[in-house]
N, C-alpha and C positions, 0 to 999 in steps of 0.2 A: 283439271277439266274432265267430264266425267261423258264426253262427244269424243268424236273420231271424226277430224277434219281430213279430210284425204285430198292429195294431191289428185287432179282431174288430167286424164290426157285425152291425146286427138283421137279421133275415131279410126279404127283400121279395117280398111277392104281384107276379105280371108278370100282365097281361093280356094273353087271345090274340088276337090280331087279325083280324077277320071273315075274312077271307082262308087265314088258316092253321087256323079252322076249318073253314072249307068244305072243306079235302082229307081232310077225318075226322082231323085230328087231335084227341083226348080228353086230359084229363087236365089239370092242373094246374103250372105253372111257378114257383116261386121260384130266388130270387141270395139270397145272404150275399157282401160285401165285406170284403175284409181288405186291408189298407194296410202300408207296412210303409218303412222308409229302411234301405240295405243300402251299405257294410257299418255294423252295430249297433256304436255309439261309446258305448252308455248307461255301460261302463266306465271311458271315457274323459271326464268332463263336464268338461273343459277345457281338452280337443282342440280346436282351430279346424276349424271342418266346414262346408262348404256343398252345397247341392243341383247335382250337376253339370248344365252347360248342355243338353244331350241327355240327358237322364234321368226324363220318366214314362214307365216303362211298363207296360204293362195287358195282362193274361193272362184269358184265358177256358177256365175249364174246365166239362166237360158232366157229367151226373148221375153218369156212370161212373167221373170224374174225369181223362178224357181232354181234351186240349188241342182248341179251337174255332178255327181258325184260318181265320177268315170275314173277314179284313180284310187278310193281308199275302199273299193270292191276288189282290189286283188292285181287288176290289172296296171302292167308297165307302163310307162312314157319315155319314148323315145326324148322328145320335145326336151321335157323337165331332166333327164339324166344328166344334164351339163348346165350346170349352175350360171354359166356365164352368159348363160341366154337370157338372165332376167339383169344383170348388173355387171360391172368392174369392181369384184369384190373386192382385190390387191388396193385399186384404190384410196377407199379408204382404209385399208389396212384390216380389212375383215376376208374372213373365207370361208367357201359355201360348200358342205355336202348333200346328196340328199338324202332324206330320212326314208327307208327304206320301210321301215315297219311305223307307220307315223300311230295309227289307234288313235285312240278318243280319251281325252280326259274327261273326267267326271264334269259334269253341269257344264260342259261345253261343247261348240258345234263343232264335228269334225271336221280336220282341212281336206279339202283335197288331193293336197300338196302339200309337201312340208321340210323344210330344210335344216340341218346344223348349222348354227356359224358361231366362228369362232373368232374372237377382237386379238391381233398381236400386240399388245400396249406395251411391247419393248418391258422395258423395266418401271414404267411406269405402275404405280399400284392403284387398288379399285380402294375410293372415298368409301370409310363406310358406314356412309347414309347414301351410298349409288343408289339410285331406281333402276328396273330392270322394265327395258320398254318390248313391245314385240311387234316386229315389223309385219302388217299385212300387206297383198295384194287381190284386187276385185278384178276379176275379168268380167265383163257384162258383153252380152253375145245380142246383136239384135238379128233381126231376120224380115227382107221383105224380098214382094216377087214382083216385077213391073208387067206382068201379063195377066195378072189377078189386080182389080179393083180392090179389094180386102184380102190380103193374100192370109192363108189357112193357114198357122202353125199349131199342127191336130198331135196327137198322139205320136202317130208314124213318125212326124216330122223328127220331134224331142227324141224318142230313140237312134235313129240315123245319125243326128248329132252327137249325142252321148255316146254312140260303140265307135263312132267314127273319129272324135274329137283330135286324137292327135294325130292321125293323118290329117288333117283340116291345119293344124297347128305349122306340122312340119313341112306344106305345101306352101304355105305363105312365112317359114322360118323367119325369113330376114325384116319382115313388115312387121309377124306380132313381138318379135327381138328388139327392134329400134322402139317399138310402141308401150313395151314393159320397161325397157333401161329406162328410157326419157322420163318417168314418174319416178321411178324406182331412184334415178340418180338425183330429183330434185330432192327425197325426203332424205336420203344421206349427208348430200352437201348440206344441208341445211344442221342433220343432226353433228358434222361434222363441225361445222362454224357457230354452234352451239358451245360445242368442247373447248375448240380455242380461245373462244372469247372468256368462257370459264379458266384455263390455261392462264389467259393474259391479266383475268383479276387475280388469281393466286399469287403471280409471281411480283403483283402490284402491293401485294398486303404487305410483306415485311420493307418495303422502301417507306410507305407508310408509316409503321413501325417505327422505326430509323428514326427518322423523322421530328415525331413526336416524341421517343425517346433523347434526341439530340435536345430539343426543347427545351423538357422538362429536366435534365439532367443541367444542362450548360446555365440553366434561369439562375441570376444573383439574386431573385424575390423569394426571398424564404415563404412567403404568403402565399405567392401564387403555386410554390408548390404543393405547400401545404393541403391548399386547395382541391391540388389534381388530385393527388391523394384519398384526399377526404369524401371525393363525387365518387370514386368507384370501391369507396371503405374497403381502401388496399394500407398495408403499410409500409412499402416501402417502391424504388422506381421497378424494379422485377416486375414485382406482383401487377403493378400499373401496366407495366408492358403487356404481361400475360392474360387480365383481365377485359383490356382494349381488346386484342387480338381476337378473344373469343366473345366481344360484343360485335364487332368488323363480322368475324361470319359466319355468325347469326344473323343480323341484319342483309347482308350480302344473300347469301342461300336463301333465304325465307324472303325477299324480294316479292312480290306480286304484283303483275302487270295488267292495267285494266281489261275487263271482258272481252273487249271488241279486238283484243290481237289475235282470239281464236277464228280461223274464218277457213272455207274452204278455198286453195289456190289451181291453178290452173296452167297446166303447160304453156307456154308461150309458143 
């Protein structure tokens, strides 16, 4: 799928911080978080897929729904310096630095943000036909004032926000913390229970095998073997074995699920 369904979370109250009201800023701040793994495999659920190694990145847009770009001008983040503010990477067995020097790739928008991670798969090896997915996150920032009829977010306002932003962040830590994990954690689990289920048909292929090999092998029908033989113009029960195996996943992998599994989901 060639869309980005993101996971939707709950709106979060920010608090302003003594500081940014003292320049007479008024009015009210909320974020909504959406999450999202791109490119979207839900077509594919037997695709091998992992989170590429450079791949969170976090976008900020302002009540206008213009890009915030208060982080890849030079300046620090307190906020973002600790990865565990946006997930439980140990979890699922990933781990988050942050990208200090993130830049811009060619023909693409710069993040704001931008993290290393890295997957522990133990001894397990990477399939290789893996896709390599990259995890976003959307901050959307809205702004109203309840002493203004049509409250003004003019120029003044968008920079206050932007030089301010992670004091703004750090003042409500534990609100915009709970309100990134909760999205951030549904599209892991999800890509997590993606893998095992992948896992669980791997380990299902050779009992299958078995199986069909016991079959075909133990049959006193010289005909019907003949036969099995003959559909996969093998010559002998090996070749049958190994021929099966590799129509099993083909068919398996290349799976497609009809259109309407793509959808956008929503925190509970």
């Amino acid at each position: 799928c060639d869309k980005i369904h993101p996971v939707l979370g709950r709106t979060v109250n920010l608090l302003i911080p003594h500081e940014v009201a003292e320049t007479g800023f008024t009015g009210e701040l909320e974020f909504i978080p959406a999450a999202a793994l791109c490119p979207c495999l839900k077509l594919f659920p037997n695709q091998p897929a992992k989170i590429a190694a450079v791949s969170q990145y976090i976008f900020f847009y302002d009540p206008t729904g213009l890009p915030i770009s208060f982080y890849g001008k030079g300046k620090s983040s307190l906020f973002f310096s600790d990865p565990s503010n946006l997930a439980e990477w140990e979890k699922y067995n990933y781990s988050a630095t942050l990208d200090s020097d993130p830049g811009q790739e060619e023909d693409q928008v710069s993040p704001d943000v931008r993290y290393k991670l890295h997957w522990d798969r133990g001894s397990q090896e990477d399939d290789p036909d893996t896709w390599e997915q990259t995890l976003l996150l959307f901050l959307f920032l809205h702004y109203s004032d309840q002493f203004q009829d049509k409250p003004s977010y003019d120029f003044w306002a968008r920079r206050m926000i932007a030089s301010h932003l992670d004091q703004i962040l750090l003042c409500s830590q534990q609100a915009v913390k709970c309100g990134a994990q909760a999205v951030i954690d549904t599209v892991l689990e999800e890509h997590c229970k993606r893998r095992k289920n992948q896992q669980r048909l791997k380990l299902s292929l050779p009992v299958i095998l078995g199986a069909i090999s016991n079959v075909v092998s133990s049959s006193t029908n010289s005909q019907f073997r003949r036969e099995c033989l003959q559909s996969l113009q093998v010559a002998d029960t090996s070749e049958l074995m190994a021929a099966i195996q590799t129509a099993f996943e083909n068919v398996t992998q290349k799976r497609l699920m009809p259109s309407g599994t793509c959808n956008i989901t929503k925190v509970s």
